[in-house]
N, C-alpha and C positions, 0 to 999 in steps of 0.2 A: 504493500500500500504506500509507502516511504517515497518509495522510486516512483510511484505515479503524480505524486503532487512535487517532487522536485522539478521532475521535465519540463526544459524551459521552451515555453509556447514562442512560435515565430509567427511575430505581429504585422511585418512588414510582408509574409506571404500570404498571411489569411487578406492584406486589406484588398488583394488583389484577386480573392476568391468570389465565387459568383455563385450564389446560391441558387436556389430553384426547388418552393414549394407551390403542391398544385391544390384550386382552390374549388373544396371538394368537401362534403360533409361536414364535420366536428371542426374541421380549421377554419370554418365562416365561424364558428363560437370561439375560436384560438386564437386566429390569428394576431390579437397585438401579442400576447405569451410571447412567439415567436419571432416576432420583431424584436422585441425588444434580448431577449435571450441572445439572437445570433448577432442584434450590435453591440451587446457587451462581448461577445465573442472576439470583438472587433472582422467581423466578415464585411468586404467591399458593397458587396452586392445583393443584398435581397429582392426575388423577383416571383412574382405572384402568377399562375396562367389566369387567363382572362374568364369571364365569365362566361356558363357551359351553354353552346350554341347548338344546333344541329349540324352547320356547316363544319365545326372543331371536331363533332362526336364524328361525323361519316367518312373526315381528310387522315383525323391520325387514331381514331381509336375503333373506331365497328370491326374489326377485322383481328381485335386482338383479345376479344371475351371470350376467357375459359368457362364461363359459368351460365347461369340463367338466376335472374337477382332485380331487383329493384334499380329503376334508371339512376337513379344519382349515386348508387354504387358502380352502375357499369359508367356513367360518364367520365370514372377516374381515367378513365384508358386514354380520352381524348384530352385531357391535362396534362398528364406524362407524355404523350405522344407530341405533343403542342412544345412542352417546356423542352425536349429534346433537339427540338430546332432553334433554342434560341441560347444557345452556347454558354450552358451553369455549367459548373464545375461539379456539383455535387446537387445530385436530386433527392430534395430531402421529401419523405411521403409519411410522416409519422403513422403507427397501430394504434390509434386512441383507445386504449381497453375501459376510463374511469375521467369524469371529467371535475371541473370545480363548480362548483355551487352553492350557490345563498343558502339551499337547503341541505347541505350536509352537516348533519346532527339533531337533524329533526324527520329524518328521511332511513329505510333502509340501508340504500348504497345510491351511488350516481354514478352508473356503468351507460356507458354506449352501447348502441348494437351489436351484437357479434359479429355483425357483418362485413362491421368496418375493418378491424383488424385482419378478419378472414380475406375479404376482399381486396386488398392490396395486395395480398399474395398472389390469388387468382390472376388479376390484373399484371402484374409482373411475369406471371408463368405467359401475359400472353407477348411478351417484349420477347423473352429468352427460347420458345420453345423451337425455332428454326436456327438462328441465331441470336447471341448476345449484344442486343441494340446497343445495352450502354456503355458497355465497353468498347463498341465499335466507332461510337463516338467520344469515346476518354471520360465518359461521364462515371463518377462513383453514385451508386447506386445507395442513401440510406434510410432505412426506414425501423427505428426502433419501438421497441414496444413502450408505452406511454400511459401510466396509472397519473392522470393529473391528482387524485383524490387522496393519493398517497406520495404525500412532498417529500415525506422522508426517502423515501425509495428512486425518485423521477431521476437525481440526478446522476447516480452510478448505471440508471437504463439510459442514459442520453450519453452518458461518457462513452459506455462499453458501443456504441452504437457509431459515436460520430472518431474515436479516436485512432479511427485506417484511416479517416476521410480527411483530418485536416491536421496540420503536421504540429506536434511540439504542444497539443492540445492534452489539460490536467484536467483531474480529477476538482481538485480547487476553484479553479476556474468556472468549470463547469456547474459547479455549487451556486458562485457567485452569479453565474447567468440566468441560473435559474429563478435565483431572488429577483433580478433585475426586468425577468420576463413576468413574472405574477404581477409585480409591479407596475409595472405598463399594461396589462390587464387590466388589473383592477383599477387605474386611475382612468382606464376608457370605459370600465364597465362604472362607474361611477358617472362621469360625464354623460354616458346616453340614459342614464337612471334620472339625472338632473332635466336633461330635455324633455325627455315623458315626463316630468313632474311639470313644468312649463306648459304639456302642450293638456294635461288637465286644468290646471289652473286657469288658460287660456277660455275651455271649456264651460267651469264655473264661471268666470264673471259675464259670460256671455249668451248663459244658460244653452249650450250649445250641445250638442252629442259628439261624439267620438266612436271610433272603430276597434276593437283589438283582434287582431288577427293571433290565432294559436297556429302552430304549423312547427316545424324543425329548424334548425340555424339555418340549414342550406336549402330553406324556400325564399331567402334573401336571393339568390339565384337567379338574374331572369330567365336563366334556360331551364330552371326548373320550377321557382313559382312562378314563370309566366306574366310579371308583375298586373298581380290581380290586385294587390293593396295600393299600387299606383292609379289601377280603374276608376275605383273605389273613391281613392282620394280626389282624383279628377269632379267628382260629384259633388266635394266641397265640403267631404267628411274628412276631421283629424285622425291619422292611424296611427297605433300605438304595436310595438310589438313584444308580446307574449315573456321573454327573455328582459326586456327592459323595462321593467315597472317600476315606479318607484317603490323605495324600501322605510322611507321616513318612518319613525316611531309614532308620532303624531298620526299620523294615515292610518297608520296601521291596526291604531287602539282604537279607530272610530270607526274602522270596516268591521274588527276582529276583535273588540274586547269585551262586549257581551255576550261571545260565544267563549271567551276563556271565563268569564267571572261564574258562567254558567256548568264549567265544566267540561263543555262538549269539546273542546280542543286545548290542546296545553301550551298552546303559541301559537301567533300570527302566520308560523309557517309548517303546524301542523295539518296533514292533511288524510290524517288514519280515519275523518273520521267521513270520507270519500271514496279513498283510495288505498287500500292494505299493501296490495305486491309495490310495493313504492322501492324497487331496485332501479331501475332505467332515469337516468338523469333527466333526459328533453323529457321522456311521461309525465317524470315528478313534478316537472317548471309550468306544463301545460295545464296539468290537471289546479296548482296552485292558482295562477292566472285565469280559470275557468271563475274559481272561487271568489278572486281580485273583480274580475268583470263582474260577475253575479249581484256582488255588494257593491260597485262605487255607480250610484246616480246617473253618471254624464255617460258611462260607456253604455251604451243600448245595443248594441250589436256584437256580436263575436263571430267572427272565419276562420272558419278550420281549414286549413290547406294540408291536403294526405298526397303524398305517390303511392304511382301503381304496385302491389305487392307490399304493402310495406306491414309485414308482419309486427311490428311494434306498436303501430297505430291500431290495427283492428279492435285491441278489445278496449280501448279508449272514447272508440266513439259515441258511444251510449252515455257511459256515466259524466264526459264533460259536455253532452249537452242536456242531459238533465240536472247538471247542476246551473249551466250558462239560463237554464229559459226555470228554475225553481224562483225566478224573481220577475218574472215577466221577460228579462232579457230577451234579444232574437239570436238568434242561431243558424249559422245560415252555412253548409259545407260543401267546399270543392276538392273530391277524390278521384282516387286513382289517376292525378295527375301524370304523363308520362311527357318523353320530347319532345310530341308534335304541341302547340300551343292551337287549343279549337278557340280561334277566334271569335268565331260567330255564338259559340255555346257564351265564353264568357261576356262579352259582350251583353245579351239576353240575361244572363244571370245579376251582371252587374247592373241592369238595370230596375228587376225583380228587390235588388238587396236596395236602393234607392226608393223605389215606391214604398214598401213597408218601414225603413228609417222614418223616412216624412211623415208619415202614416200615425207611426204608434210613438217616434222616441221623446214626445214632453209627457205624453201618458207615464210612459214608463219611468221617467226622470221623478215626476209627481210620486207614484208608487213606492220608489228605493228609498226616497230620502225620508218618506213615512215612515220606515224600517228602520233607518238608525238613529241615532241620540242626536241631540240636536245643542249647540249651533253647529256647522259646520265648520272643521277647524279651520284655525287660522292659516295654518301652512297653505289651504287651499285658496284663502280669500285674500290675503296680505299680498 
């Protein structure tokens, strides 16, 4: 162990290193982690693939699925295959096995899909199995296994993972980047926590409605949500997403504190008394958010966005829309998404989800706020 935190890192090779992660799944929830991680690394170049197209999935990836799986798991292929052309030095594709969360300690566990980690295999077996792409183009190929839920452990899986790939790289280091990457997380994931607090408050003073959309990280995607929350918002509704609520105490105690003084829950983020299997991290966030929507006044609507096969959503869909519509809310969902974008369907839908807004959401506004204590707090009106 000695000998690996002595190795003296070489700073002036990594500055000229060109990284390459592709943007796919759990990294739309990660990505600042990893920014900020590989520039304390000191790495030249962090470089993103673009957002998943039809045109990206058919040029470098249809041709290389080993499997049959849910589209934003086979899209990986057209990311890797994309980022191949564009001269990294090292393709980074993390296993997200566990990820971070508000709700760790009030929750099961917050694991990712199995799919994910499975899936980049698969997706890699489809580069190598004529030839070895990446080596054919000088590219290091790294992709470690990644428990974000367990800090303790992350950083000896990111060392034993990146230290073929980038020269003179410790054990130490590696520790320090990892502080430096949660950090940069967490002060983004704070920042967009603050904006969704703005765009209620926006709401309250103008007694206005608002949208939350529930769905996965990677229906931020336009090649995979299709930007239906853009539809939506086109119609002059604020959209909030699922992942980004706010967390204020003050909020929290006036959505959720006569369900704690009453017993039925033991914190603002418990949600046992909902949801049992509370292992799946995006589940846990969704089905909370279901709860968040249900209680706060101004949100009248919730959209559920599923892809096609996505065996993690299926048995979600029932209990968060009988919790989203236990308050009058609307509930309104777009499944089995898949690559082709049916324009005309959403189009129709989003205009279905517009007539019923106008329709019911001062009713419904009227309704919630009958339901909880009253004044409304300050955080919201100040």
């Amino acid at each position: 162990m000695g000998s690996l935190l002595r190795r003296k890192p070489s700073r002036q090779e990594r500055s000229t290193l060109k990284v390459g992660i592709p943007r796919f799944l759990n990294v739309w929830g990660t990505h600042r982690f990893w920014i900020g991680f590989f520039q304390a690394l000191g790495i030249g170049k962090i470089v993103f693939s673009s957002e998943t197209s039809e045109e990206q999935y058919r040029k470098y990836g249809s041709k290389r699925i080993t499997m049959d799986s849910c589209f934003p798991v086979k899209a990986l292929a057209g990311h890797i295959g994309e980022l191949l052309e564009k001269g990294v030095d090292i393709l980074f594709v993390p296993k997200i096995f566990s990820l971070p969360s508000f709700l760790s300690g009030h929750v099961m566990d917050t694991l990712s899909c199995t799919r994910v980690p499975m899936g980049v295999e698969n997706i890699r077996a489809g580069f190598t199995r004529e030839r070895d792409e990446f080596s054919a183009k000088g590219v290091k190929f790294v992709s470690p296994f990644v428990p974000f839920a367990e800090r303790h452990l992350l950083p000896k899986y990111l060392f034993d993972g990146l230290k073929d790939a980038i020269t003179g790289l410790t054990l130490e280091e590696v520790e320090k980047a990892v502080r430096a990457g949660f950090e940069e997380l967490e002060a983004f994931d704070k920042q967009m926590r603050e904006k969704s607090l703005e765009i209620l408050k926006w709401c309250v003073k103008r007694n206005r409605p608002a949208v939350l959309i529930v769905a996965r990280p990677y229906h931020l995607d336009s090649g995979i949500g299709h930007e239906i929350d853009q539809e939506i918002q086109a119609c002059g509704y604020p959209i909030l997403w699922y992942n980004y609520l706010p967390l204020h105490e003050e909020l929290l105690d006036w959505l959720f504190g006569e369900e704690i003084k009453k017993g039925t829950i033991k914190s603002p983020f418990d949600i046992s008394d909902v949801w049992i299997s509370s292992y799946s991290s995006n589940t846990n966030e969704i089905i909370w958010a279901c709860k968040f929507a249900a209680r706060f006044p101004w949100i009248t609507g919730v959209v559920r966005l599923s892809s096609y096969e996505c065996g993690m959503d299926q048995p979600t869909f029932t209990p968060s829309q009988r919790i989203v519509e236990s308050t009058g809310t609307l509930f309104f969902k777009f499944g089995e998404l898949d690559e082709t974008k049916p324009a005309g369907s959403i189009k129709i839908r989003v205009e279905t989800i517009d007539y019923y807004l106008k329709r019911y959401s001062e009713e419904i506004i009227k309704k919630k706020l009958e339901l909880l204590p009253k004044p409304v707090p300050d955080i919201l009106v100040s």
